[in-house]
N, C-alpha and C positions, 0 to 999 in steps of 0.2 A: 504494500500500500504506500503510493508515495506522501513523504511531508506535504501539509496543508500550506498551500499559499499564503493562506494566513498568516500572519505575526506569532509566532507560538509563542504561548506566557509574555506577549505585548505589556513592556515597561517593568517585568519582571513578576508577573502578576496572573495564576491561574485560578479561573471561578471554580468553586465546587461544583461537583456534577448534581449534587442534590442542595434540598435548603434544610440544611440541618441547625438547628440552636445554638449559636454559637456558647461556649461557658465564661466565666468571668470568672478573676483571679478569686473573689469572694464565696464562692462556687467548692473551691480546691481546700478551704481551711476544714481541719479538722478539727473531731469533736461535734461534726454538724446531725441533724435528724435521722434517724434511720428509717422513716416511715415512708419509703419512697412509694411501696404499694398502696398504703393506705390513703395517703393523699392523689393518689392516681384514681385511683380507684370512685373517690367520692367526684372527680371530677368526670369519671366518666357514666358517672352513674349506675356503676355495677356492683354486687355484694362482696366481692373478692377480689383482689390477684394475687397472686404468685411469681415471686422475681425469680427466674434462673439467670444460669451464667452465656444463656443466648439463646436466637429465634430457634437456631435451632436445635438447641440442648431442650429448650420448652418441647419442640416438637415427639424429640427422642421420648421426654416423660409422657408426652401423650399417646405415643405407640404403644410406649411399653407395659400403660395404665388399661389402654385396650384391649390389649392382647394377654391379660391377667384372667381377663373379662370372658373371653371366648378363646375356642380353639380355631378361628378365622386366620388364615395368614396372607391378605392381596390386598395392597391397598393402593387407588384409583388414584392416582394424577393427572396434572394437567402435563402434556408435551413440552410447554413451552414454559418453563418455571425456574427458578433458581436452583444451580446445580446441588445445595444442600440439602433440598429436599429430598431429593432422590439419596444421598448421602445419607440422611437420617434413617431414611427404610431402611436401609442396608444394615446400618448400623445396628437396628432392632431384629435382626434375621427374620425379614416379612421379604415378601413376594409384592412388586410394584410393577403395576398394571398403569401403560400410557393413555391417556383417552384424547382426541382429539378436540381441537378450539374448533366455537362458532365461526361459520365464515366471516373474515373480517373483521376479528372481535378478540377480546382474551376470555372470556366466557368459556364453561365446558358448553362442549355441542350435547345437546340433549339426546339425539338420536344414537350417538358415539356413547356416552355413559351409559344408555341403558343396555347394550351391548356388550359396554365393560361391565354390568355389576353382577356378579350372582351369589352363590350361596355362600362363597368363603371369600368375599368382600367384609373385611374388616371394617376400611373407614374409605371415606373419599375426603381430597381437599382440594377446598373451594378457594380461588387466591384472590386477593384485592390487589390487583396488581399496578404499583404506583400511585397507591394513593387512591388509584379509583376503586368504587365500591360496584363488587361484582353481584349478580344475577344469584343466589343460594339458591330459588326455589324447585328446580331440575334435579340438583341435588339432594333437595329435602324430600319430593320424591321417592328420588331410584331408592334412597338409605330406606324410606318408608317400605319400601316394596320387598328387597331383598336381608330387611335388618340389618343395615352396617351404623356406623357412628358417622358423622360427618366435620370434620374439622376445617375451622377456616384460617386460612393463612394472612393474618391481617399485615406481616411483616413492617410492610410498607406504609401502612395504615391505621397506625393509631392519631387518634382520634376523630376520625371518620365513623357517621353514621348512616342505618340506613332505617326507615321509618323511624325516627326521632330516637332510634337509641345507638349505644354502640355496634360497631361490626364485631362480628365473635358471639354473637349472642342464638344468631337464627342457629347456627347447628350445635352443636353437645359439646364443643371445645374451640377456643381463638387462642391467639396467640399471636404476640407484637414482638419486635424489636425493639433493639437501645443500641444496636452498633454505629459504627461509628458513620457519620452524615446523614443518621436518619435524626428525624425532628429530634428527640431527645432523645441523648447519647449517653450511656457510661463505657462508650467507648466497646463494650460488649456487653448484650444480657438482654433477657428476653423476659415478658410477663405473660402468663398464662388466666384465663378464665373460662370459667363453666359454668349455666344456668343450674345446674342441677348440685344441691348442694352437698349429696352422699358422692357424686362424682368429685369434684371439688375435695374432698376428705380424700380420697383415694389418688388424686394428682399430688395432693402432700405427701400422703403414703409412699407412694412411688419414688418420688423425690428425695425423701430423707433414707431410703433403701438403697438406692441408687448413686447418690450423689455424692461424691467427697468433698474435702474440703480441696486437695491442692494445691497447698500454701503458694508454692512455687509460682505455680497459674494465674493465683490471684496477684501474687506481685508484680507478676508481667502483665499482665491488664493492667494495673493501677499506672504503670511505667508508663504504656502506650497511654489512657487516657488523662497522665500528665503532656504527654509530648503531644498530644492532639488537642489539647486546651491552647499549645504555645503556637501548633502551626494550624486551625483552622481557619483559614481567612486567605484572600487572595497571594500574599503572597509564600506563606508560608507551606501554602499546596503547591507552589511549582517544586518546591523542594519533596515533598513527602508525597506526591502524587503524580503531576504533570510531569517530570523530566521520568521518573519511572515507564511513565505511559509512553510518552516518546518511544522512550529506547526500545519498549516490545514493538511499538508498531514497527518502527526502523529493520528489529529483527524480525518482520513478518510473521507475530506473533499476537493474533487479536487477541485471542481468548486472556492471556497475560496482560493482556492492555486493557481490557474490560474488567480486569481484578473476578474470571471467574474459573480459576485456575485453582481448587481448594483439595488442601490435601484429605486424603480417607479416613481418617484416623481425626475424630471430633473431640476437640477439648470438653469436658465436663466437672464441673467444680464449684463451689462456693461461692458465692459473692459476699467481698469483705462487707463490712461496715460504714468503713472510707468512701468508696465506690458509692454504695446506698446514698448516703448522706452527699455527697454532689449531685445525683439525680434529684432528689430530692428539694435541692437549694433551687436547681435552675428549671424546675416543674411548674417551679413557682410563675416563671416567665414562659410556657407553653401555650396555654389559650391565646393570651395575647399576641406570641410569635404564627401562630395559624393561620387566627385571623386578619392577619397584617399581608400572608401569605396569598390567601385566599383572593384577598382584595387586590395583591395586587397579576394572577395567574388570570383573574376576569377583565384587567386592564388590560393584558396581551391576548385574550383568547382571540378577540376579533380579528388581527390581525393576522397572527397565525391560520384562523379558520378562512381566513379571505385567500389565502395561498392555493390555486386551482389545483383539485385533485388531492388534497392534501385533508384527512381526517383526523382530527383534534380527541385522545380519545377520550369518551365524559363518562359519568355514573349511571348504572342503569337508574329505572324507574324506584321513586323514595330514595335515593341517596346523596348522600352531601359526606363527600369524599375531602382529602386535605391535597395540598399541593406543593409535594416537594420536587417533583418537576413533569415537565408535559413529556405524553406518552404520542407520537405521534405514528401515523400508518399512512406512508406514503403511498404513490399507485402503484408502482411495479420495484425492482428490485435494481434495475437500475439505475433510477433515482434515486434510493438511499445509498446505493453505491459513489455515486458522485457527489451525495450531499457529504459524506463521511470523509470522501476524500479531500475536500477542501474544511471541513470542520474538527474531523475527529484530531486531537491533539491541539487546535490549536489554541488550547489552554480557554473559551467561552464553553467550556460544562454541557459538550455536544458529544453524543457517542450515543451505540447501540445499550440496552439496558440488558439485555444477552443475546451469546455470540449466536448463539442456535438452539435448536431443540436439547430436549434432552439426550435421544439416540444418536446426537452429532457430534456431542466431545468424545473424543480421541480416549480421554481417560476415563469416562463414565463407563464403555463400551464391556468392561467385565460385571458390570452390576446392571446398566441398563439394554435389553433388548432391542432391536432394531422394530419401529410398528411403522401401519402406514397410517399416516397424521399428516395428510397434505396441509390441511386448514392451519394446523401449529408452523409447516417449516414456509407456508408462504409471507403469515405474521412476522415470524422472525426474521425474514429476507426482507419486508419492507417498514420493520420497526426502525424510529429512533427515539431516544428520550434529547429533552432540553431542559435545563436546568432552573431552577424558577430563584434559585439565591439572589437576596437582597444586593450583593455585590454584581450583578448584572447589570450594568445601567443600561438606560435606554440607546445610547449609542452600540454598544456592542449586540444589543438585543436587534436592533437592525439589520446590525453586520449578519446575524445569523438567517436575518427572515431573507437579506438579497442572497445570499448564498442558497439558500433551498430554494427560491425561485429561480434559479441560474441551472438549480440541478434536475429540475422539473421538464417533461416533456413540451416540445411548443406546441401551443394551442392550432 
């Protein structure tokens, strides 16, 4: 892929790819709150969470809480998802079944899930992916029909709702993120919730069976989310992100340049005190960083959505999703090929959100089976995300709307 024409890191200066909450040095002192679920919790309106040491350690305790539960071992995915996922099955010794996206859409295809589910369908997961809030009820469904559990992948999405409440709620298990560039960060760690409150008791169960502490683990977290307190912000990403990305793109190496290159072997551990207690300070400033968000992803949508051929992707029907960056679906594959090559690296928070399906990495290829998911690998040949960070101004946010019109077919 050749370097982007573009200025890369212009003035010495790379956007995040996402809008994640910056922390403040006030943030970092210790001694501070440890109720970081508690106080989440009551803002999202839900009876509980559960902090693990990430989206997808949450995930693993909810396999593994499943699979207590039943002697079920397949459990349904979306094609086009974040390679952890599929990581986490793995990690639980279950059997993972692809199921195909609606055409044009990140939605399961309906037709495809009911195909994938039957009698030893464990769980299916429903993904909100980027922030938008996806379609559950296909899935609540198929689980309704064949008895599986349905878990939603809100990763991307916390605090996003759909009919006036939180996402995580329609199926029997959600689960958010805190890693690093997502809205609120401890730099790793994940919150888990369940409407059902013997379920819920048994998610702790699990957890405290399972979980160690990892003293080690937890120091190296606490490290990184000191050094990602110091370089979150434009320029301190070209150091810790942008020239890394470079260099894989240089070495003709996307999947490393998209950061979705994760090893097999999943940390699981404790989350100190310290950690808690910074979440916690800067939760404080979460609603209000949202909605600052929100306001301003409705001030670019038009603009974006005026781009010929070019779909802006929104929340189904009831949802009011968050906006850590635009999800867009170009016409053909061409065009995001061309838009990527003058954007990707050039440090304006422009890239694929993943490099491919799931049967397309190189290294998934021993855990994930080859299916045929046309609908997943045509999405991902014409996906790109854009960044919605406060450090975007409107002049670079131009730069990026002439550039995908330049890479668009002519009318």
């Amino acid at each position: 892929m050749p370097t982007p024409r573009l200025a890369a890191g212009a003035h010495g200066r790379d956007i995040p790819p996402t809008a994640g909450l910056p922390l403040r040095w006030s943030d970092l002192l210790p001694g501070g709150p440890a109720d970081l679920e508690t106080s989440l919790a009551a803002w999202l309106g839900v009876d509980a969470l559960q902090l693990e040491c990430s989206g997808t350690s949450s995930l693993v305790v909810s396999l593994l809480t499943l699979a207590r539960r039943s002697s079920r071992k397949t459990v349904v995915l979306p094609a086009y998802t974040c390679p952890l996922v599929a990581l986490a099955v793995h990690h639980c010794g279950l059997r993972l079944k692809l199921c195909d996206l609606a055409p044009g859409h990140f939605d399961l295809d309906p037709d495809a899930l009911e195909a994938a589910c039957d009698g030893d369908t464990l769980a299916i997961v429903v993904t909100h992916l980027a922030g938008r809030v996806a379609d559950t009820d296909a899935a609540l469904r198929c689980a309704a029909r064949c008895g599986a559990a349905v878990i939603e992948d809100a990763a991307q999405a916390l605090g996003a709702r759909r009919n006036g409440r939180s996402v995580g709620l329609d199926g029997d298990i959600g689960f958010f993120s805190l890693a690093a560039g997502k809205g609120l960060s401890i730099y790793e760690g994940g919150l888990l919730l369940a409407r059902d409150p013997a379920l819920r008791d048994e998610l702790r169960a699990t957890s405290a069976r399972t979980v160690g502490r990892r003293p080690g683990w937890e120091a190296r977290r606490s490290l990184e989310l000191l050094a990602y307190a110091l370089l979150y912000g434009p320029r301190g990403m070209r150091l810790a992100y942008g020239n890394p990305q470079r260099a894989a793109l240089r070495a003709g190496d996307p999947v490393r340049a998209a950061g979705d290159d994760f090893p097999l072997d999943i940390p699981i551990h404790r989350v100190g005190r310290w950690r808690r207690g910074v979440g916690a300070r800067a939760a404080r400033r979460l609603p209000a960083f949202l909605d600052d968000a929100r306001a301003r992803a409705r001030r670019r949508l038009e603009r974006l959505q005026g781009l010929p051929g070019v779909r802006v992707m929104q929340d189904t029907a009831g949802g009011d999703g968050v906006w850590p960056f635009f999800m867009l679906l170009l016409p053909d594959a061409q065009s995001r090929r061309l838009a990527l090559d003058r954007l990707w690296g050039a440090g304006l928070g422009v890239g694929p959100l993943f490099v491919h399906t799931l049967p397309d990495y190189d290294y998934l290829r021993p855990i994930v089976a080859d299916a045929p998911v046309p609908h997943a690998r045509d999405f991902a040949a014409r996906t790109l995300s854009i960044t919605n960070s406060r450090w975007l101004d409107d002049e670079r946010f131009e730069v990026i709307c002439a550039s995908l019109a330049a890479s668009l077919p002519s009318p």
